[in-house]
Structure formats: structure tokens, C-alpha cells
mmCIF file as Biopython writes it, N, C-alpha, C and O atoms, coordinates in Angstrom:
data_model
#
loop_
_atom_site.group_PDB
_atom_site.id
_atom_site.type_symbol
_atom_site.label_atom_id
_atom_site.label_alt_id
_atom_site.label_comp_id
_atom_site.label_asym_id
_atom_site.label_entity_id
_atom_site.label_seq_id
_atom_site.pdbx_PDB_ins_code
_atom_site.Cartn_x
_atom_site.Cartn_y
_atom_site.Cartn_z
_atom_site.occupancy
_atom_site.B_iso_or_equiv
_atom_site.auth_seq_id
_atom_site.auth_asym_id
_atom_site.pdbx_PDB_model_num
ATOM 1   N N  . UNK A ? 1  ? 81.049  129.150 117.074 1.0 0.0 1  A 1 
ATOM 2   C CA . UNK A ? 1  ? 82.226  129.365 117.890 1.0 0.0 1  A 1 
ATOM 3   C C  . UNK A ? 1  ? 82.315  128.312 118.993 1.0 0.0 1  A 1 
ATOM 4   O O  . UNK A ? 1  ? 81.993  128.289 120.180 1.0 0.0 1  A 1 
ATOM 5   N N  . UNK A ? 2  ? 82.828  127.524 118.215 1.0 0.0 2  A 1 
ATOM 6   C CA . UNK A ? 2  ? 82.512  126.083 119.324 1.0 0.0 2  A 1 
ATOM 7   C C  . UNK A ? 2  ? 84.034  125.545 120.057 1.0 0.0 2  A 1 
ATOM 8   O O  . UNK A ? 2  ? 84.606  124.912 119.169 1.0 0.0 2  A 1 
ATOM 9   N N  . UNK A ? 3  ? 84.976  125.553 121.432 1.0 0.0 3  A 1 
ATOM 10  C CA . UNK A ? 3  ? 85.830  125.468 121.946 1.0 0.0 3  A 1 
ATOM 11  C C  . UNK A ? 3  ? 86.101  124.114 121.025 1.0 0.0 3  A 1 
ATOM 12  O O  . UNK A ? 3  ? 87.042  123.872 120.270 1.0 0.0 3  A 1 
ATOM 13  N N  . UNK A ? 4  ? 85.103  123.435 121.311 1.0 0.0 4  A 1 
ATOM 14  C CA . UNK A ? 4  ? 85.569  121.764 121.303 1.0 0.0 4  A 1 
ATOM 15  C C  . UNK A ? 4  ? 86.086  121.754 119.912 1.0 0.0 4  A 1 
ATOM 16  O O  . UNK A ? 4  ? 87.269  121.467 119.726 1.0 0.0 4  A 1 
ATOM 17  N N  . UNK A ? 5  ? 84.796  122.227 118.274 1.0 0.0 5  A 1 
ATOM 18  C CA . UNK A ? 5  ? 85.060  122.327 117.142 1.0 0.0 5  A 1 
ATOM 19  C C  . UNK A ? 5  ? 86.181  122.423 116.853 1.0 0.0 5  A 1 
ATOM 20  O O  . UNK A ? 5  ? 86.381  121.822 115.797 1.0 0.0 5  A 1 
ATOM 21  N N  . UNK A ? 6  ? 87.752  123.241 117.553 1.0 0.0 6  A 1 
ATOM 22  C CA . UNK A ? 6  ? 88.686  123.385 117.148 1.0 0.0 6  A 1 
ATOM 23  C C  . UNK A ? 6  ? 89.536  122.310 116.622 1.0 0.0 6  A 1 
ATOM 24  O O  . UNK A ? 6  ? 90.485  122.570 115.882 1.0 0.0 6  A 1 
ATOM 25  N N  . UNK A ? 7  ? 89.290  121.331 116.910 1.0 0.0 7  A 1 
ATOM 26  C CA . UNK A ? 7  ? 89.776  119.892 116.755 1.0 0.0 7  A 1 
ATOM 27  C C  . UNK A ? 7  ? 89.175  119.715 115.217 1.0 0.0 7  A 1 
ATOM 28  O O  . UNK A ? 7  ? 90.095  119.417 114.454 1.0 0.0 7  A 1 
ATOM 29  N N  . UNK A ? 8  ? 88.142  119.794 114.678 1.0 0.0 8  A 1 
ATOM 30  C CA . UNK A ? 8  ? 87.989  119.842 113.072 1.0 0.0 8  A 1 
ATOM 31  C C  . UNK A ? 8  ? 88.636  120.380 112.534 1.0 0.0 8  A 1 
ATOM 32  O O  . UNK A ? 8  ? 89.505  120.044 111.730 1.0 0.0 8  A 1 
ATOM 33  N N  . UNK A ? 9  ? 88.154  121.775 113.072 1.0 0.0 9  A 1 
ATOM 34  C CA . UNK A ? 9  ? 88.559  123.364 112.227 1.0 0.0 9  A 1 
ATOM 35  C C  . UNK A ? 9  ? 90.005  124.140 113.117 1.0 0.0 9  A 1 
ATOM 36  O O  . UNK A ? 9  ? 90.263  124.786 114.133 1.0 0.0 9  A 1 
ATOM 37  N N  . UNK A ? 10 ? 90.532  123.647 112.133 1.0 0.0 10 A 1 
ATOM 38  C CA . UNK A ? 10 ? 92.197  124.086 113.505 1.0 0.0 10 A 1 
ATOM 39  C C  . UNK A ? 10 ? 92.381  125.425 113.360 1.0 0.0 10 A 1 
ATOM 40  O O  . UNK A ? 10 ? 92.695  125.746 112.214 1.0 0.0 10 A 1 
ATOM 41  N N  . UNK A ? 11 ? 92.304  126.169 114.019 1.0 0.0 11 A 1 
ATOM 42  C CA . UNK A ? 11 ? 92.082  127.691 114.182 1.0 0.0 11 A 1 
ATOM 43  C C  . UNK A ? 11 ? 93.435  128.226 114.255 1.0 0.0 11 A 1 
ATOM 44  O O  . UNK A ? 11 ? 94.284  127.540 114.822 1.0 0.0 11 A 1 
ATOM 45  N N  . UNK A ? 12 ? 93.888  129.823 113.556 1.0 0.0 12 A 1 
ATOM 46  C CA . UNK A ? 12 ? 95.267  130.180 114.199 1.0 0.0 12 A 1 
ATOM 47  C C  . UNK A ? 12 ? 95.428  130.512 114.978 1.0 0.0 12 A 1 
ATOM 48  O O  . UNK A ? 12 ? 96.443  131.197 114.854 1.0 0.0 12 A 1 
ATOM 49  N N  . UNK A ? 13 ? 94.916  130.561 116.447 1.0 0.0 13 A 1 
ATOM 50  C CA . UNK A ? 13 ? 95.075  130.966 117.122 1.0 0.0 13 A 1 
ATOM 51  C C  . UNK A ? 13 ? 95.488  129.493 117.986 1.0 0.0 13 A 1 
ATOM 52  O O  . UNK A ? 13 ? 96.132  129.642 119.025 1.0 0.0 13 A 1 
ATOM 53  N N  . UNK A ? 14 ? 95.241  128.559 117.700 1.0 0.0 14 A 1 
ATOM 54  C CA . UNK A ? 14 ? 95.922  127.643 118.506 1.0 0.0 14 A 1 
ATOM 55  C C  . UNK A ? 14 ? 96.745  126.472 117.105 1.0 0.0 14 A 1 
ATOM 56  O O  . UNK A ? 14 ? 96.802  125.242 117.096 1.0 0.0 14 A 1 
ATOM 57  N N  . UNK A ? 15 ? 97.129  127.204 116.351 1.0 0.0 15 A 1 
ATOM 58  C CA . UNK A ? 15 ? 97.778  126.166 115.077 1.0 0.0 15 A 1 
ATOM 59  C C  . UNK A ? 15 ? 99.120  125.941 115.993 1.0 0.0 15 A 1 
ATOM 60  O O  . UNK A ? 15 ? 99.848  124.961 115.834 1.0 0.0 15 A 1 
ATOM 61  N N  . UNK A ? 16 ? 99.368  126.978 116.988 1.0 0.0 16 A 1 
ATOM 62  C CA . UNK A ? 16 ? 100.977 126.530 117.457 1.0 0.0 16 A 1 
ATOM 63  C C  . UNK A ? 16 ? 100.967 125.378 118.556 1.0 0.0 16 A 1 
ATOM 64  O O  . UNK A ? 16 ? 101.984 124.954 119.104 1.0 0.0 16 A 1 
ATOM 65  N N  . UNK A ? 17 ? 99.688  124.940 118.794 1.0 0.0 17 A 1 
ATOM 66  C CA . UNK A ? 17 ? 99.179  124.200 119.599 1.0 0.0 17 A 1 
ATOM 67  C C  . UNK A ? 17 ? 99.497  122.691 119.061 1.0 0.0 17 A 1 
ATOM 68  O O  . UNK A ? 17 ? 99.276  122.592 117.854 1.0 0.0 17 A 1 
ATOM 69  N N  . UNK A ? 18 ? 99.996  121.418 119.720 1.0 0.0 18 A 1 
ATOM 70  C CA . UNK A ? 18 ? 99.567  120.259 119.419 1.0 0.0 18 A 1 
ATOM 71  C C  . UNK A ? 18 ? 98.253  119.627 119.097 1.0 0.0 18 A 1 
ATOM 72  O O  . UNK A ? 18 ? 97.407  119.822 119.970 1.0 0.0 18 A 1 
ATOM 73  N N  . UNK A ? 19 ? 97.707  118.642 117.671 1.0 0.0 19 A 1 
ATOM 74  C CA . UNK A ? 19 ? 96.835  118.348 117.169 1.0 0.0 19 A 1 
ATOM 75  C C  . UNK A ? 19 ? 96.239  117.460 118.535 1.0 0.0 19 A 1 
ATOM 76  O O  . UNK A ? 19 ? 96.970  116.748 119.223 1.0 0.0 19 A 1 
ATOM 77  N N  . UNK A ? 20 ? 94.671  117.666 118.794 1.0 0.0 20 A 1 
ATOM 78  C CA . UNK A ? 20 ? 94.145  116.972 119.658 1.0 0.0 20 A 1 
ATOM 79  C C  . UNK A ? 20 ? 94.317  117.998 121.005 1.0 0.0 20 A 1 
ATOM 80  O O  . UNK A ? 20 ? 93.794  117.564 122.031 1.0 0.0 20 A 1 
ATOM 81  N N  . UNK A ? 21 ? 94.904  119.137 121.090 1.0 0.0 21 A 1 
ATOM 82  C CA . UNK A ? 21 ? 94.777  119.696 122.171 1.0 0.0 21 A 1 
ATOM 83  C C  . UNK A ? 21 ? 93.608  120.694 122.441 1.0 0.0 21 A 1 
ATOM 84  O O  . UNK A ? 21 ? 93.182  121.515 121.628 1.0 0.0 21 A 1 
ATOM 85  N N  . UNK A ? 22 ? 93.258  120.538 123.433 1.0 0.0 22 A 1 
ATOM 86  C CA . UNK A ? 22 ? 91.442  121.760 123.427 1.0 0.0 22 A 1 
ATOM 87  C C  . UNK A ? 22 ? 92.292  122.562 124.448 1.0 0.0 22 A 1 
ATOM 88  O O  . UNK A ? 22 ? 92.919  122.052 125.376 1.0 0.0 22 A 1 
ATOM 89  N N  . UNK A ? 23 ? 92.229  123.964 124.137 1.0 0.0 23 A 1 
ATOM 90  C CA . UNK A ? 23 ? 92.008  124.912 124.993 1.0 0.0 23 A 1 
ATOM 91  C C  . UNK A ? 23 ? 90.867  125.113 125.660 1.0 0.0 23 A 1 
ATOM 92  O O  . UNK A ? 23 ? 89.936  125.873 125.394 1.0 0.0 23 A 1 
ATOM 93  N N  . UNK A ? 24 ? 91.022  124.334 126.589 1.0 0.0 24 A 1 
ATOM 94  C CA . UNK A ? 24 ? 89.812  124.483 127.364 1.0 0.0 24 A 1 
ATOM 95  C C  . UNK A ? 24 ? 89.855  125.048 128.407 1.0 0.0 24 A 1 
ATOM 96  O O  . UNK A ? 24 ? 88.800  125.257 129.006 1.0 0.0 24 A 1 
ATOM 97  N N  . UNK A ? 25 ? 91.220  125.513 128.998 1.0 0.0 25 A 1 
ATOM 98  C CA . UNK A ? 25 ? 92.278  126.512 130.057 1.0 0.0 25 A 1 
ATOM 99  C C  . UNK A ? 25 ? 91.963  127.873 129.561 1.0 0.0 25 A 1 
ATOM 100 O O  . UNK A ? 25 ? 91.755  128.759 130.391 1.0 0.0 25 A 1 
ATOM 101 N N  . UNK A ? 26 ? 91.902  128.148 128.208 1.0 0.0 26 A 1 
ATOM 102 C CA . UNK A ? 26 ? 91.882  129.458 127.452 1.0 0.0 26 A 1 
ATOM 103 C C  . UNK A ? 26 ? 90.439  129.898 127.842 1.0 0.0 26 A 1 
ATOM 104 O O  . UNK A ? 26 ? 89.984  130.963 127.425 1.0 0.0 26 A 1 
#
């Protein structure tokens, strides 16, 4: 469960998100 990983593994919870963006606010 890695914040940063999301950038590999694009999760749905941020797919509505722009590519390259980290929730790192979340």
C-alpha cells in the first residue's frame, strides 16, 4: 500500500485524478 506506487498501479480511487498526480494531500 504504497502512496507513491500509485503512479505504476493507477488505483480507482484516484483514476479521476490526472496521470502523474500523487495524493499526497489525501
Amino acid at each position: 500500500m504504497s502512496w507513491t506506487r500509485t503512479r505504476a498501479a493507477p488505483s480507482p480511487t484516484r483514476r479521476a485524478e490526472p496521470d502523474g498526480f500523487q495524493p499526497l494531500s489525501r
